[in-house]
N, C-alpha and C positions, 0 to 999 in steps of 0.2 A: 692379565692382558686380554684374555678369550671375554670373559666377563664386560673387559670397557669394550672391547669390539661387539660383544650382543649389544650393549646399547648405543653405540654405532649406527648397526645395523637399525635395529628401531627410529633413530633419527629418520633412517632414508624412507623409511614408510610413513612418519609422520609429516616430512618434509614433502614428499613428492606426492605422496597419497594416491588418488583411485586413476590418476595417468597411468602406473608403474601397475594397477590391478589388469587393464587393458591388453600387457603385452603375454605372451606365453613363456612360459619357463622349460628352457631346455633342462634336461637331468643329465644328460653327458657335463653341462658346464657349471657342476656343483663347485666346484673351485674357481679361481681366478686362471684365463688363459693370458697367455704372451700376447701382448699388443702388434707382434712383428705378423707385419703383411699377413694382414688378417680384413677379411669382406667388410665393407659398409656395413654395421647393424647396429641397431640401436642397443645401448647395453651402460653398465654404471662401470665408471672408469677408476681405478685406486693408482693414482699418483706416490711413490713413493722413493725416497731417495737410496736406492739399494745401490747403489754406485758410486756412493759418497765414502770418504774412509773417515770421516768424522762422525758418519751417519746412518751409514749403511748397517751398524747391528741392528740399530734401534730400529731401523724399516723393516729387517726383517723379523723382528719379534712382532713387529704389528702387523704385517702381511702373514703369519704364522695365526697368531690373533683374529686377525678377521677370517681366515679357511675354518678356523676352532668354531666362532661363533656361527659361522656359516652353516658347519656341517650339524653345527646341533641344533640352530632353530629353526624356522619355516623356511620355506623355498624362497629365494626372491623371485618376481617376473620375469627377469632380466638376467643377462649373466653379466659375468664378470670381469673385466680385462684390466691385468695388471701393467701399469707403463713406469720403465726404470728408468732413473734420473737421477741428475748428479746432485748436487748443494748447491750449482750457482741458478740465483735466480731466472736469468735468461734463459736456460736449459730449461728453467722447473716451466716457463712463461712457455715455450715453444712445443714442449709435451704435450701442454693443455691445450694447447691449439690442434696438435696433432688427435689429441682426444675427439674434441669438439669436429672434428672434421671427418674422424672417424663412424660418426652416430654417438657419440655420449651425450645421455640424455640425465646425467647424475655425477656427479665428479666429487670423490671423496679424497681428500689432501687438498695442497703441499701438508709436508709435517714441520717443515724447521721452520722458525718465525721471520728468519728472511724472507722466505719463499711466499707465506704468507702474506707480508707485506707487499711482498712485488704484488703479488696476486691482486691484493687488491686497491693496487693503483693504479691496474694496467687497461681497463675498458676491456677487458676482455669475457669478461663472466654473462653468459649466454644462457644456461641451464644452473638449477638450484648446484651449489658448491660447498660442500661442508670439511672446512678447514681442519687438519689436528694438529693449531696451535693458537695463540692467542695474539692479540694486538695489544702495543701500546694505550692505543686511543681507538675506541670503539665506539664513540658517541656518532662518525658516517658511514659508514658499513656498506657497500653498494646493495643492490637490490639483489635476490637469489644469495648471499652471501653468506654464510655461516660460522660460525667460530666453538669447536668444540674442546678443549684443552684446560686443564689447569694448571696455575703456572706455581712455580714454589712460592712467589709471593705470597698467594692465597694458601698457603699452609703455612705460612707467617703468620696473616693475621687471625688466622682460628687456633691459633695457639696463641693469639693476645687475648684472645676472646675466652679463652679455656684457663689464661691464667687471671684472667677478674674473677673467677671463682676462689681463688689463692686468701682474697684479703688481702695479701700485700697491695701498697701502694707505689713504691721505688723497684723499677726493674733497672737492674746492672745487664749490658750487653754486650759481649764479646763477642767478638767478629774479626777476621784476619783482613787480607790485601785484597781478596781474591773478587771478582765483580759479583758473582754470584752471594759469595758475603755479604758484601754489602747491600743487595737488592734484597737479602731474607731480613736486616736488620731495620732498613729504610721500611719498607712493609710491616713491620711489628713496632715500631716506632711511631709511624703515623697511625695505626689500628690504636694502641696500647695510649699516647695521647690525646690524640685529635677525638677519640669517640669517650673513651672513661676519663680524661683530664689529668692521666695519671702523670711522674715525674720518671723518668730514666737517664741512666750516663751509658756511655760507649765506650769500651777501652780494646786496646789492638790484644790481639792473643800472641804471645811469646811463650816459648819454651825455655825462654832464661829463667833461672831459679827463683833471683830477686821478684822476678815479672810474677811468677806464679806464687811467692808469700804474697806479693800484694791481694792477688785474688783471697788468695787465705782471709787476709784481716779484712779486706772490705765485706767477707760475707761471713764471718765469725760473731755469732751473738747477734745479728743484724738481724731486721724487721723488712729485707727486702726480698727479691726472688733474683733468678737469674737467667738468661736467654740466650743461647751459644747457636750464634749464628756459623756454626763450625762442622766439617764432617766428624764422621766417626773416630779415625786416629789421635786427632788435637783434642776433642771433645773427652776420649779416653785418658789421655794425660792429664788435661785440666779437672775431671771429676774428682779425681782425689785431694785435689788442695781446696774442696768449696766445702763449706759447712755442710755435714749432712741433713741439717734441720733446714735449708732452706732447699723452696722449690728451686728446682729445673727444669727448664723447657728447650725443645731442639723443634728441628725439623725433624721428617725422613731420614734426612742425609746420615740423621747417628748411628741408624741401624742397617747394616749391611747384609742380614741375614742370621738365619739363628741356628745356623750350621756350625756355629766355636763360642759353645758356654764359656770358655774362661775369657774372651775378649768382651763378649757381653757383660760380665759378671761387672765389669769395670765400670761399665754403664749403669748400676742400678739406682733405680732413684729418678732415673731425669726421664721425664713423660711427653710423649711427640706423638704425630699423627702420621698414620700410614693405613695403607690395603687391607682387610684380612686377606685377602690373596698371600701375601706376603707375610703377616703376624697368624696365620691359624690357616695353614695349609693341608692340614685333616680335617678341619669345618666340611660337611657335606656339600654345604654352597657352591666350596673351595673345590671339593673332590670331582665334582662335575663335570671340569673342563681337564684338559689333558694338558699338561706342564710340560714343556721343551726344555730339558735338563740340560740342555748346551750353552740355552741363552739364562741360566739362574744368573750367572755373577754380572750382567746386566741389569740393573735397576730401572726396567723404564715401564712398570705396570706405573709407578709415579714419576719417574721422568716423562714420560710422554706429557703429563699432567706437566711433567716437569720443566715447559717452556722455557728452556735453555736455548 
């Protein structure tokens, strides 16, 4: 997470450029201060939903995230004011006014993709805004507007893209009820056809016995691959009944951490895209930044990417 907040941070230089060289940098306000009743000054504002109980970890691993990335790379000009918000839009719509009237001359958030949305349909964007989350439809985008996020869609389709390398032609897709399912299966689906021509079927994931021989025989001796649009629990159960000679592809969502070899162990075989943050946390790259051992069993170095 320190890591996507350095390039964050780099955004706000590249975005605002030799305006934000013009102001002075206090050194007392290396980190972000409390937005409460605090002077008129011109300063970059972080929007985030720490007051949310849907939300609120995730804002704070990225409000932890950007002080990490902060403290270890250049000054910025400007300091920092952190402003807490709930998940409803209206709340998220009325901070950023309070920001903007404050002197915020930079406005990094909303994070949840509501908030996003409101944002930008509300006439209200004044100063450059760099979003951390995605849109639906990005083809109007207001002026100053920005979208930084990646959503699990797009680790859908570079896992359709990573399985044209397979050979196979026929991807079998499992995928449960759950909406998120279905948006990592719809995304690997249209990637997987729409660009290589290729053929796929969908079938619902059950933990009934009969349900899981089916997967057996359909991937027994077969010339296809298979794509579990599932997290890690389901995914664990269903690995044992798949051919071990056919590929497997997931998302993230398989791996939860590599803190319990014997639950991974279940997993072996099936190839997904993730962090090394995450997959090689003694990488030097990795060792860099300083890890919040509270917030481990939160996954949002790729959730945040994770446009939920």
């Amino acid at each position: 997470m320190q890591r996507f907040l350095t390039i964050v941070l780099a955004l706000i230089f590249a975005l605002y450029g030799s305006q934000m060289a013009m102001a002075t940098y206090p050194e007392e306000h290396s980190q972000p201060e409390s937005a409460t009743e605090l002077p008129l000054v011109p300063h970059i504002a972080l929007l985030l939903p720490l007051e949310s109980p849907s939300f609120g970890a995730a804002a704070n691993i990225v409000k932890d995230g950007f002080v990490a990335a902060l403290m270890r790379g250049q000054p910025l000009p400007l300091i920092i004011r952190l402003y807490s918000t709930s998940d409803d839009p209206l709340d998220i719509l009325a901070t950023y006014h309070q920001a903007l009237t404050a002197g915020a001359v930079f406005i990094v958030g909303p994070l949840t993709r509501d908030g996003v949305s409101a944002m930008a349909s509300s006439g209200l964007l004044k100063v450059p805004t760099l979003a951390l989350n995605t849109l639906d439809n990005t083809a109007t985008l207001p002026h100053k507007f920005y979208l930084f996020g990646l959503q699990m869609e797009t680790e859908a389709s570079q896992i359709a893209k990573l399985a044209q390398n397979s050979g196979r032609n026929h991807a079998i897709i499992i995928s449960d009820d759950g909406l998120l399912s279905k948006r990592l299966q719809n995304a690997f689906i249209q990637q997987w056809q729409g660009e290589y021509g290729k053929t796929a079927e969908s079938f619902r994931y059950s933990d009934d016995p009969a349900r899981l021989q089916l997967f057996r025989n359909l991937t027994a001796g077969s010339n296809h691959l298979v794509f579990l649009a599932l997290d890690s629990a389901k995914s664990r159960v269903l690995r044992t009944y798949l051919d071990p000679d056919v590929p497997v592809y997931a998302t993230s969502q398989v791996f939860t951490g590599a803190d319990n070899f014997l639950l991974n162990n279940d997993l072996n075989g099936i190839q997904f895209l993730d962090m090394p943050w995450l997959i090689q946390p003694d990488h030097p790259a990795v060792m860099a930044y300083r890890h919040n051992d509270k917030n481990q069993k939160y996954r949002y170095g790729t959730s945040l990417c994770l446009g939920y």
